[in-house]
C-alpha positions in Angstrom: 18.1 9.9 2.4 15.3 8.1 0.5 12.3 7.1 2.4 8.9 6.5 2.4 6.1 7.7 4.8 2.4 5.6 5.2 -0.6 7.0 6.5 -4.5 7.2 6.6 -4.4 3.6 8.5 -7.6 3.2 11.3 -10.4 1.3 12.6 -13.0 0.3 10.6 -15.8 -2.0 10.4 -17.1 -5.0 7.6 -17.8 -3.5 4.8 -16.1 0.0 5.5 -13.7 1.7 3.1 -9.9 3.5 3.7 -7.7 5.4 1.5 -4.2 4.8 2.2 -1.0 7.1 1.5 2.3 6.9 1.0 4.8 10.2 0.3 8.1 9.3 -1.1 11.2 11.8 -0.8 14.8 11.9 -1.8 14.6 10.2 -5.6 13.3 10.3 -8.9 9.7 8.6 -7.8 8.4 8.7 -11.4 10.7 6.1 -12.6 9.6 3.3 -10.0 7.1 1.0 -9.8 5.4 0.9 -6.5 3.8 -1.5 -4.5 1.9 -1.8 -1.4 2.1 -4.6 1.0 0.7 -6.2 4.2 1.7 -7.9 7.1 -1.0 -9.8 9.5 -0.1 -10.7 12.9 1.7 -14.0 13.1 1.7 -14.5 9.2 4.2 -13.4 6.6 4.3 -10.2 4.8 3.0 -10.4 1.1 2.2 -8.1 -2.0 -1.0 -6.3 -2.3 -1.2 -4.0 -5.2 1.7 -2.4 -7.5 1.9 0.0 -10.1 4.1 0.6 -12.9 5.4 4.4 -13.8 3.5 4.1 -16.5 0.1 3.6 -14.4 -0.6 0.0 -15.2 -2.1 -2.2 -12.3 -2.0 -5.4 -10.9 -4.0 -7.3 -7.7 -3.4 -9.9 -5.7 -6.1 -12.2 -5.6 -7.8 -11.6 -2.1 -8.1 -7.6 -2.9 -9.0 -7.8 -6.5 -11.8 -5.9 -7.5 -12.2 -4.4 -3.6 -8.6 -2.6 -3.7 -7.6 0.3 -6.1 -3.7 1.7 -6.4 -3.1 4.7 -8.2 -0.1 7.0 -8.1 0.5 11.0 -8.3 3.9 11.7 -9.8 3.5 15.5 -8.9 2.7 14.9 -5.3 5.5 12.0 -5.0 2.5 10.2 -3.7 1.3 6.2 -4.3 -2.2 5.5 -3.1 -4.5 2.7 -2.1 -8.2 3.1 -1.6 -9.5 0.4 0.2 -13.7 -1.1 -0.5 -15.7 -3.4 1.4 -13.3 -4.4 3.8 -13.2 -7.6 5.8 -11.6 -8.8 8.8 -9.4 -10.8 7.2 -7.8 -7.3 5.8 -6.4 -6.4 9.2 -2.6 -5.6 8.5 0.1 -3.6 9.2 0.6 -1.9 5.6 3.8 -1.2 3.7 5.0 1.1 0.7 8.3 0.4 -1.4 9.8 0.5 -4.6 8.1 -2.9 -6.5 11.7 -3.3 -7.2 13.5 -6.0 -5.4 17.0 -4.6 -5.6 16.3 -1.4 -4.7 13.7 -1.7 -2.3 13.7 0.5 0.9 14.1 -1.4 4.3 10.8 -1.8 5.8 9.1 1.1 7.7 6.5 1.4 10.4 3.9 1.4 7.7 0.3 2.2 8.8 -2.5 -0.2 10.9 -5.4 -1.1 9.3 -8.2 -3.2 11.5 -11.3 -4.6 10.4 -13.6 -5.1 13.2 -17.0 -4.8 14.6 
């Protein structure tokens, strides 16, 4: 019954910006912490951006200060706006719960390709 949906994935080129989306149903969302995460072709999946249900933030590395994840508890809804994107950004991207135990098996997610 719980799942997540991802969206707002494209084309886009250096430098180029998306927001991504991602509507959760069927639990209490405010509770979780949420994360987004990435998975490039032939490499393995790995953490982006999560958020804590109290809004607090945290970055990996490579998207620090480019990447911004926010969260609307009304709207069920975890975002991540995407700035001055680079090749190296092209990813299939995933929402769960930042919650190892209870984490949601892994969707279809959303593309993202950086590209000129």
């Amino acid at each position: 019954q719980v799942q997540v949906v991802e969206s707002g994935g494209g084309l886009v080129q250096p430098g180029g910006s998306l927001r991504l989306s991602c509507t959760v149903s069927g639990t209490i969302f405010s509770i979780y912490p949420m994360g987004w995460y990435r998975q490039a072709p032939g490499k393995q999946r790995e953490s982006v951006a999560a958020i804590t249900s109290s809004g607090r933030t945290s970055y990996a590395d490579s998207v620090k200060g480019r990447f911004t994840i926010s969260r609307d508890n009304a709207k069920n809804t975890v975002y991540l706006e995407m700035n001055s994107l680079k090749p190296e950004d092209t990813a299939d991207y995933f929402c769960n719960f930042n919650v190892i135990n209870d984490r949601l098996p892994w969707g279809q997610g959303t593309q993202v390709t950086v590209s000129s």
